[in-house]
C-alpha positions in Angstrom: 5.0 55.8 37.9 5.5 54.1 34.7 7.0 56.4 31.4 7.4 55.0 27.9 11.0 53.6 28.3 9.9 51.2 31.7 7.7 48.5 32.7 5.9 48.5 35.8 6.2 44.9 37.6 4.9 42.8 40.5 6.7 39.7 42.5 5.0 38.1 44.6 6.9 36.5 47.4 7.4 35.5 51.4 9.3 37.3 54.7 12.5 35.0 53.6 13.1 36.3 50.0 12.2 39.7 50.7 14.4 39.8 53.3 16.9 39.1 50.7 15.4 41.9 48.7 15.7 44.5 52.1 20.0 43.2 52.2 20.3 44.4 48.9 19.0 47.9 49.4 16.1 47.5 47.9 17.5 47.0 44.1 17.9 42.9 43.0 16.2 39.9 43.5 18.1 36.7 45.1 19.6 34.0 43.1 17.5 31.3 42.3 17.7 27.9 44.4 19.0 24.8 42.8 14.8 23.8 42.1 14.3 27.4 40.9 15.4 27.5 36.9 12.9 30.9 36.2 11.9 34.1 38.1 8.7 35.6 37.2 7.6 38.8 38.0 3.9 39.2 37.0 2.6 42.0 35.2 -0.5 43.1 37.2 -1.0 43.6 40.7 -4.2 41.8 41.2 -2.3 38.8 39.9 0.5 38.9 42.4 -2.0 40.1 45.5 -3.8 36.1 44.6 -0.4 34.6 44.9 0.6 36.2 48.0 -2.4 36.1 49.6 -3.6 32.7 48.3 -0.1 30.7 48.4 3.0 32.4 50.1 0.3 33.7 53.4 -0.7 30.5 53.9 2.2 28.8 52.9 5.1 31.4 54.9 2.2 32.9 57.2 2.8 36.2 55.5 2.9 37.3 51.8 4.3 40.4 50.2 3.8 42.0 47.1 6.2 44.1 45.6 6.6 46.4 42.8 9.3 47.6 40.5 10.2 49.3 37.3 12.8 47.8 34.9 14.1 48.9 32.0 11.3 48.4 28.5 13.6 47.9 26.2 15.4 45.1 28.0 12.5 43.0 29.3 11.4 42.9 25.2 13.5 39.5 25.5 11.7 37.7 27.4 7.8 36.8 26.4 5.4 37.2 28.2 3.4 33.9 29.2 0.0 33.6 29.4 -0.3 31.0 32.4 -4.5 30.7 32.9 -6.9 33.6 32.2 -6.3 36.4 30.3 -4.8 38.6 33.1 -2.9 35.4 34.2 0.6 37.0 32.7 4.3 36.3 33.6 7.7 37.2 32.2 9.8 33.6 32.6 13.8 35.1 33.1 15.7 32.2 33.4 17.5 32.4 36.7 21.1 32.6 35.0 19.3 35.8 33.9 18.5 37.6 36.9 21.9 39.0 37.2 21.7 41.1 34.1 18.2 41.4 35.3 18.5 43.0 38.3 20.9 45.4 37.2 17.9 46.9 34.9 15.8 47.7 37.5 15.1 51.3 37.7 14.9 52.5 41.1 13.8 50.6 44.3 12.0 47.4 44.9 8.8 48.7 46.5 6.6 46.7 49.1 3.0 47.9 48.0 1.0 44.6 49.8 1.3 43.1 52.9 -1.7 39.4 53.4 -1.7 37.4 56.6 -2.5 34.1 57.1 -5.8 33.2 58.8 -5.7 32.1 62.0 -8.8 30.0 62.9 
């Protein structure tokens, strides 16, 4: 549940980062790779249930979304983008970020989702 002084927000992503996500106890996000300058948590679910199902199921064979709170007053910093339609809406935290990031989360990493690839 969301109050005034958090945002609620999704990540997509596959088994290997949220396997990542399970080491930490359920409270950061991995590092970025080298290719990976921004994380972007999404702010609606049905925007992150298209990625996972769309991209990391058929890419990974499964896709998670997750939810999370973080701190309202912190995530002010970073815009939000407006990457296709007008639900289409990301927060770009540059990966030398996430850190500080991660330590605003309020409370645990949540997996709300679970899509499948097909299988013909």
């Amino acid at each position: 549940m969301t109050d005034l002084k958090t945002l609620t927000l999704w990540r997509p992503c596959g088994p290997a980062e949220l396997a990542l996500v399970r080491e930490s106890g359920w409270a950061a996000w991995p590092p970025r790779l080298p290719d990976q300058p921004i994380f972007y948590p999404v702010l609606n679910e049905d925007y992150a249930v298209k990625i996972a199902r769309d991209w990391n199921a058929p890419r990974d064979g499964v896709g998670y979304v997750t939810r999370f709170e973080v701190d309202g007053a912190f995530v002010e910093r970073y815009p939000v983008q407006q990457v296709g339609g007008s639900t289409i809406l990301e927060l770009w935290v540059p990966a030398e970020d996430l850190g500080d990031f991660n330590r605003h989360i309020n409370g645990p990493i949540e997996v709300v989702g679970e899509y499948r690839a097909e299988t013909p």
